[in-house]
VEXLOPA-162250 format. One line per 4 residues: number of its first residue (from 1); for each residue x, y, z of C-alpha. Coordinates in nm, 4 decimals. Layout:
BEGIN
NUM> X Y Z; ...
This chain:
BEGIN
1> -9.0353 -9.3477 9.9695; -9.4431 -9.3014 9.9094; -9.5931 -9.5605 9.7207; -9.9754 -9.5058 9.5497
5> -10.2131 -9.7989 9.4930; -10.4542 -9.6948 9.2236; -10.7126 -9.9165 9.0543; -10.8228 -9.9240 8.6851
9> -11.2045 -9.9345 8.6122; -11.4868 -10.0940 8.4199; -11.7322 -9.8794 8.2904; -12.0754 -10.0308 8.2671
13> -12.3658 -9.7900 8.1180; -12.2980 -9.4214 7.9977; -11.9750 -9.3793 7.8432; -11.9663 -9.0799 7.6624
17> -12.1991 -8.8799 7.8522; -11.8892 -8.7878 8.0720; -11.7811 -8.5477 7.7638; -11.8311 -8.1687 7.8071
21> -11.9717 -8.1056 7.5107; -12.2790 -8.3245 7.5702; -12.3348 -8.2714 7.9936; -12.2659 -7.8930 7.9874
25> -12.6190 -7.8819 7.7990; -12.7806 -8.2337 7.8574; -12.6304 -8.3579 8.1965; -12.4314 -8.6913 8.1861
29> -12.4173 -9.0123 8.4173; -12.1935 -9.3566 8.3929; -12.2436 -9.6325 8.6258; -11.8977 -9.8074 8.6770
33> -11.6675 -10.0160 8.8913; -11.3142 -10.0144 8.9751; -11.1567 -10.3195 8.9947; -10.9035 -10.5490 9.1909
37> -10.6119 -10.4267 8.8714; -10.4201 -10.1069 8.9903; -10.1395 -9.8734 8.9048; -9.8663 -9.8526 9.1560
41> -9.6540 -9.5025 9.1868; -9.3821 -9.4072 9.3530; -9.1865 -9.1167 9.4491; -8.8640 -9.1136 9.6072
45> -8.6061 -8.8614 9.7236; -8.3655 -8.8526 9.4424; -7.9758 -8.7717 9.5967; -7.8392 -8.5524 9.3019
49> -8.1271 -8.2880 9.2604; -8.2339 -8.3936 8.9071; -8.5494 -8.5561 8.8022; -8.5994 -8.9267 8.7272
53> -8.9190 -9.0985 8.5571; -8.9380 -9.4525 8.4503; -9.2754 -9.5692 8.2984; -9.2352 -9.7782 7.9579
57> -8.9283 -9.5177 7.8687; -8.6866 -9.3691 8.1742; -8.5955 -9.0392 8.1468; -8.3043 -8.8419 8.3880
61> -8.3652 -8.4548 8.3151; -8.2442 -8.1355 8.5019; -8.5929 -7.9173 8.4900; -8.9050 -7.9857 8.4871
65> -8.9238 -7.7760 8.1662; -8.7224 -8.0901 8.0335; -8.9810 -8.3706 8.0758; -9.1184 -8.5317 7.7827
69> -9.4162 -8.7244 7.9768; -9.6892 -8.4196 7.9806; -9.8624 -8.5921 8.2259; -9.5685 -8.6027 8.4724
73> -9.4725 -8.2422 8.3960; -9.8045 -8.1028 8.3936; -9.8711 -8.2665 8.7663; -9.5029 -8.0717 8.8958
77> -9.6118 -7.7681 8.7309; -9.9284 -7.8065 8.9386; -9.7631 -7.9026 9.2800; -9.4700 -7.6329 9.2190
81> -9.2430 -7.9099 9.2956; -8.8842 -7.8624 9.1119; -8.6971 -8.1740 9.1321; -8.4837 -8.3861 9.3286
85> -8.7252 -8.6926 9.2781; -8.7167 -8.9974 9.1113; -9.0799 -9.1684 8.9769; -9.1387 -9.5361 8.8872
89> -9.5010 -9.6972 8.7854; -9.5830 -10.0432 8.7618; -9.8977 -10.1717 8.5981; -10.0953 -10.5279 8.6328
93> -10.2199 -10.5456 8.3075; -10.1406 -10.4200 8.0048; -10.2503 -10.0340 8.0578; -10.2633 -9.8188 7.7149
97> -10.5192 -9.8388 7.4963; -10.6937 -10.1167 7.6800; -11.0145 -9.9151 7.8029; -10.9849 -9.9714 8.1988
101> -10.9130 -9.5852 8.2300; -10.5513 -9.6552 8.2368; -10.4202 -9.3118 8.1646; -10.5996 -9.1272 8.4436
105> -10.5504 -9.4036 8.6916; -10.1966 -9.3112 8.6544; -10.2602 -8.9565 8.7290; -10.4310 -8.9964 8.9976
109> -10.1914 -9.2213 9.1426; -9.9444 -8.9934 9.0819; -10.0940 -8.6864 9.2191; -10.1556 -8.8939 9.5615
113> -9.8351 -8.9933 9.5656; -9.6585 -8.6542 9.5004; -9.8856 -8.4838 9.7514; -9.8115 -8.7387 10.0422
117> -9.4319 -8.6548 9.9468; -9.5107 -8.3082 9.9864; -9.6630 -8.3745 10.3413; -10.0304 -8.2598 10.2055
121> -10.3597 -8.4672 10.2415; -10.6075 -8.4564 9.9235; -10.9741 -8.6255 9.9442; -11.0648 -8.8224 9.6625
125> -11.2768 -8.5220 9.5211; -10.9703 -8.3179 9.5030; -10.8152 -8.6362 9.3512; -11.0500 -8.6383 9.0824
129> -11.0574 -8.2861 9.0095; -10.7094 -8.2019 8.9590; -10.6711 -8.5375 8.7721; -10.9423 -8.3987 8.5234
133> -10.7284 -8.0711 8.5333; -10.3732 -8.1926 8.4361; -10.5766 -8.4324 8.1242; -10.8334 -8.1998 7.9761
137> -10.7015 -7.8425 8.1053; -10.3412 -7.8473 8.0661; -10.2646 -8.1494 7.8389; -10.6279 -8.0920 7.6097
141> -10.6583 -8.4597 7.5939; -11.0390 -8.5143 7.4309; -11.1528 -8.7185 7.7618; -11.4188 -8.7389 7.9393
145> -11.4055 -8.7355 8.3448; -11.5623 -9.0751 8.4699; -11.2073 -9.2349 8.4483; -11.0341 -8.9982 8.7318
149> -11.3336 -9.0045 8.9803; -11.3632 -9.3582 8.9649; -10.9948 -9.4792 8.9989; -10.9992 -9.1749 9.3347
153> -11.3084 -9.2982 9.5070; -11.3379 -9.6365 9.3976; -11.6092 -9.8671 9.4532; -11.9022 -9.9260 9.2690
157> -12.1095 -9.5985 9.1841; -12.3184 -9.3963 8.9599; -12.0977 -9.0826 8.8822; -12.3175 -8.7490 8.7563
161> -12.1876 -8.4876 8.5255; -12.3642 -8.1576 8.6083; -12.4011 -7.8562 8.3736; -12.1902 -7.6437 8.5848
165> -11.8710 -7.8888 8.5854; -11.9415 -8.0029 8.9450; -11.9299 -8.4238 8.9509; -12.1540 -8.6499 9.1989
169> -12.0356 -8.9770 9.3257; -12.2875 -9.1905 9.4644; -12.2090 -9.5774 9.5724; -12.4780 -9.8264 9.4291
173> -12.6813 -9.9275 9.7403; -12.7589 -10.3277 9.6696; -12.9292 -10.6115 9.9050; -12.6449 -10.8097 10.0769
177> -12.4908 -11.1060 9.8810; -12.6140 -10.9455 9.5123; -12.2885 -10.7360 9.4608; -12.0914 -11.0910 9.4742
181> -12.3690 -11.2417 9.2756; -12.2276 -10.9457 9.0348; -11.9481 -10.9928 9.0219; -11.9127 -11.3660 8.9744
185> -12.1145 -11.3348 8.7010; -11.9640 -11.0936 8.4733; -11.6231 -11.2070 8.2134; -11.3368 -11.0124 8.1329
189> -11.2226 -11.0877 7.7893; -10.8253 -10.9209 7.6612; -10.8396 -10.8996 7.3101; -10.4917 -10.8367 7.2760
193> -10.5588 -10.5306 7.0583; -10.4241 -10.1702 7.1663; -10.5960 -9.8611 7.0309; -10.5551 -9.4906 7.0711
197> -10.9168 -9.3530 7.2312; -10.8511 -9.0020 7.0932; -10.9497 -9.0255 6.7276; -11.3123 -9.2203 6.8329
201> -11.3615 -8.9817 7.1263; -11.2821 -8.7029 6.9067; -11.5170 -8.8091 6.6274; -11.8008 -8.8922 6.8863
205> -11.7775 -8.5775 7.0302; -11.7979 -8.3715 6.6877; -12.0681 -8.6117 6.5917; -12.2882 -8.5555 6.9389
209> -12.2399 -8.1794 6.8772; -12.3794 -8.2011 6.5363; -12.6296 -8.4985 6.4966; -12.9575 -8.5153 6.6846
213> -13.0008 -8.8903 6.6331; -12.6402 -8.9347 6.8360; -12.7601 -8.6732 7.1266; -13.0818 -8.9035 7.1542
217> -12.8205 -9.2093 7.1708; -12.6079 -9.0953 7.4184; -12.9128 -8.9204 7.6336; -13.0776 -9.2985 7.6116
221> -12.7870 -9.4157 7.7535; -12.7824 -9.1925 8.0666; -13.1608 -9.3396 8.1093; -12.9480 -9.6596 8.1409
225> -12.7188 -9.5482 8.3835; -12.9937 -9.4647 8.6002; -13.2085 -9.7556 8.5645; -12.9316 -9.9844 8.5985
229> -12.8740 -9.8447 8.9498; -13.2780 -9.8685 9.0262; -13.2509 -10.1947 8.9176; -12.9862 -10.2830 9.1121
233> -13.0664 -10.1427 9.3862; -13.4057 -10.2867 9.4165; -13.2523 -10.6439 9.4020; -13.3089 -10.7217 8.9761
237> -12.9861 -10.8654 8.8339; -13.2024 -11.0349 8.5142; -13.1995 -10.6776 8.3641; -12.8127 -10.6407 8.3910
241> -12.7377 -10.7945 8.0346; -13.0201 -10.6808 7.8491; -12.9265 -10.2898 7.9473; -12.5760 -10.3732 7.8919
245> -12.6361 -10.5220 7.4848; -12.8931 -10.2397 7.4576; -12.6114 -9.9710 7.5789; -12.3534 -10.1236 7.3505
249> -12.6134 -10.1615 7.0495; -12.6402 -9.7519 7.1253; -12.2281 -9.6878 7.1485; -12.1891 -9.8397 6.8461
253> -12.3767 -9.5420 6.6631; -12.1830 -9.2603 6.8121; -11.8913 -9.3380 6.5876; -11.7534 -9.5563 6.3196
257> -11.4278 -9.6784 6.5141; -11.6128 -9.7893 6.8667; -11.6001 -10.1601 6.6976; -11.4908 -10.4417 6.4431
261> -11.5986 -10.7194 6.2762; -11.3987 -10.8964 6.4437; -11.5385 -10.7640 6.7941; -11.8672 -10.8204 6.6147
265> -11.8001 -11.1758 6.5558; -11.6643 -11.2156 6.8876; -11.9705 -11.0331 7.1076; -12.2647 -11.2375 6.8490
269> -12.0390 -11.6167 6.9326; -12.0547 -11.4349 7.2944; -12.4013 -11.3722 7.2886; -12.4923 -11.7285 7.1500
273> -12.3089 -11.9475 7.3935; -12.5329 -11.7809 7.6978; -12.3674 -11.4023 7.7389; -12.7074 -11.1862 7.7886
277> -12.4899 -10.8577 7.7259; -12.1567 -10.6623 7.6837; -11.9293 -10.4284 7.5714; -11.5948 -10.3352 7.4676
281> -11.4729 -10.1485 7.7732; -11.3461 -9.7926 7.7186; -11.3691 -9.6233 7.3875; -11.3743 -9.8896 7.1581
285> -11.2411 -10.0540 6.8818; -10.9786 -10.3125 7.1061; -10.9023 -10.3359 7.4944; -11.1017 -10.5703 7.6683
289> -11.4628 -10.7107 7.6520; -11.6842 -10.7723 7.9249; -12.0073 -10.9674 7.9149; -12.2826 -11.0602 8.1526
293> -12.3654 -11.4286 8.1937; -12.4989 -11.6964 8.4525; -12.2275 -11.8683 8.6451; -12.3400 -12.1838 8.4213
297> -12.2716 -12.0209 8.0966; -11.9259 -11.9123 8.1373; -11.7574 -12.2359 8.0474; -11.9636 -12.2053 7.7253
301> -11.8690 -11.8110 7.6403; -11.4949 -11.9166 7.7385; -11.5160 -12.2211 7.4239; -11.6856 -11.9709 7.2100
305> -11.4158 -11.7073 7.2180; -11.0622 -11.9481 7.2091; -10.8907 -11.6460 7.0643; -10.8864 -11.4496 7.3767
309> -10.7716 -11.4034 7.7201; -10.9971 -11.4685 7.9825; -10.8971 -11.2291 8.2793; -11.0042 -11.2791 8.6408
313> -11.1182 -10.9704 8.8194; -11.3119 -10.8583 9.1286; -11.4766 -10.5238 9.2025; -11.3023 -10.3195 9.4246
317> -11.4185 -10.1031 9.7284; -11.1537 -9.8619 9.7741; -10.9845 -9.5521 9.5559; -10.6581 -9.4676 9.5545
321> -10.4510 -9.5135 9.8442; -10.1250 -9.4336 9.9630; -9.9661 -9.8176 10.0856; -9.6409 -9.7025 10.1867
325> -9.5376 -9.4083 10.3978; -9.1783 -9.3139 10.4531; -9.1018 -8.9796 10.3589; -8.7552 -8.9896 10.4963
């Protein structure tokens, strides 16, 4: 048995700029986390031959040809591997259509796992890369590729989209002791509401490729990305909210599903019990909200917004990683 350990992500300044249609001329850049929530995989010798996957439906198939998850069947089409498996995944938090980067955590869990039952190493680059593969190249999901590169290499970082396709992962260097100072100071809201990110990403992207005003926007917000690291790495937390609201202010014009009025109402009661910024975490429109505050303030936020789910998280160092090893 090979078990994966692969954590889901918060992405802070950027979103959107990960999209090919806008970095293949402009350039993108996201600053992001992942976080102490994962996606466990794992692959087993199955005795029979056949195939086995169990996620939220099982299925027990002959061929890979047969598999209904394109996901799964797209990553044994790309390891040439022909059965005689059986796949499970377990997930800490509620994982589609939540906006921690669910769906590409999962494939890069599963790639890691798959390869270590195959006997073959992969770096988190090559993690990334073939994640970004299987989503946009063989299943055409309308994604962009922060969400693979941060659940292989973990950590916090500012992740670059160059013209030519290539991606650049660099950790955010901060002062000791400011990183937990970060961390204790940012709230994770669930909102209980589940959304489908490819009708918002779709329209954003049409928009961006059409609309100077949402180009500006989203090329504002990659300003962000790298001023939030400057700032952070010179020591400034103060700034952290204000770029935040001022890089959710900006996603909202990309497209009309990235919010509600009810996320509205819930981000302005936010803002007046003491949040100094936030966001709705992945594409929009539902998932989970995230807001900046002072460690004295988060009682406050937490009365202000009774209708949700306050979730505890830390930042977490590491990528993917294989936890279990026995590939008897």
């Amino acid at each position: 048995m090979i078990i994966s350990r692969t954590p889901l992500r918060m992405s802070f300044v950027g979103g959107g700029s990960d999209m090919p249609d806008f970095y293949r001329r402009h350039g993108g850049a996201v600053l992001s986390t992942a976080i102490d929530k994962y996606i466990h995989v794992t692959v087993n010798r199955k005795f029979d031959g056949g195939i086995r996957v169990a996620y939220s439906s099982t299925e027990e198939v002959d061929r890979v040809a047969d598999i209904q998850h394109r996901l799964v069947r797209a990553a044994f089409e790309m390891l040439e591997l022909s059965g005689g498996v059986e796949i499970t995944t377990i997930a800490d938090v509620p994982s589609r259509g939540t906006g921690l980067g669910s769906s590409s955590s999962f494939t890069v869990g599963l790639l890691h796992a798959m390869s270590a039952y195959l006997g073959r190493y992969v770096s988190a680059e090559e993690l990334g890369r073939r994640a970004c593969e299987i989503e946009i190249d063989r299943c055409g999901e309308p994604i962009g590729k922060q969400d693979q590169y941060a659940a292989a290499f973990g950590g916090l970082n500012l992740i670059e989209f160059k013209a030519d396709d290539s991606v650049l992962v660099s950790p955010v260097i901060m002062p000791p002791g400011l990183r937990e100072t970060l961390e204790r100071r940012i709230l994770v809201f669930y909102t209980g509401i589940t959304r489908g990110a490819a009708s918002i990403l779709r329209e954003q992207s049409a928009a961006i490729a059409g609309d100077h005003a949402k180009r500006a926007a989203l090329a504002r917000m990659v300003d962000l990305a790298y001023g939030l690291r400057e700032e952070l790495q010179c020591g400034r937390l103060d700034s952290f909210g204000e770029i935040l609201d001022e890089n959710w202010r900006l996603k909202k014009t990309l497209a009309s599903g990235v919010s509600t009025p009810e996320i509205d109402t819930w981000y302005a009661a936010a803002r007046a019990a003491g949040a100094l910024g936030g966001k709705i975490l992945g594409a929009g429109s539902g998932g989970f909200l995230v807001f900046y505050a002072p460690e004295d303030r988060h009682p406050s936020v937490e009365r202000a917004l009774p209708a949700l789910r306050r979730v505890q998280t830390r930042f977490e160092p590491l990528g993917s990683r294989i936890i279990f090893y026995n590939p008897q």
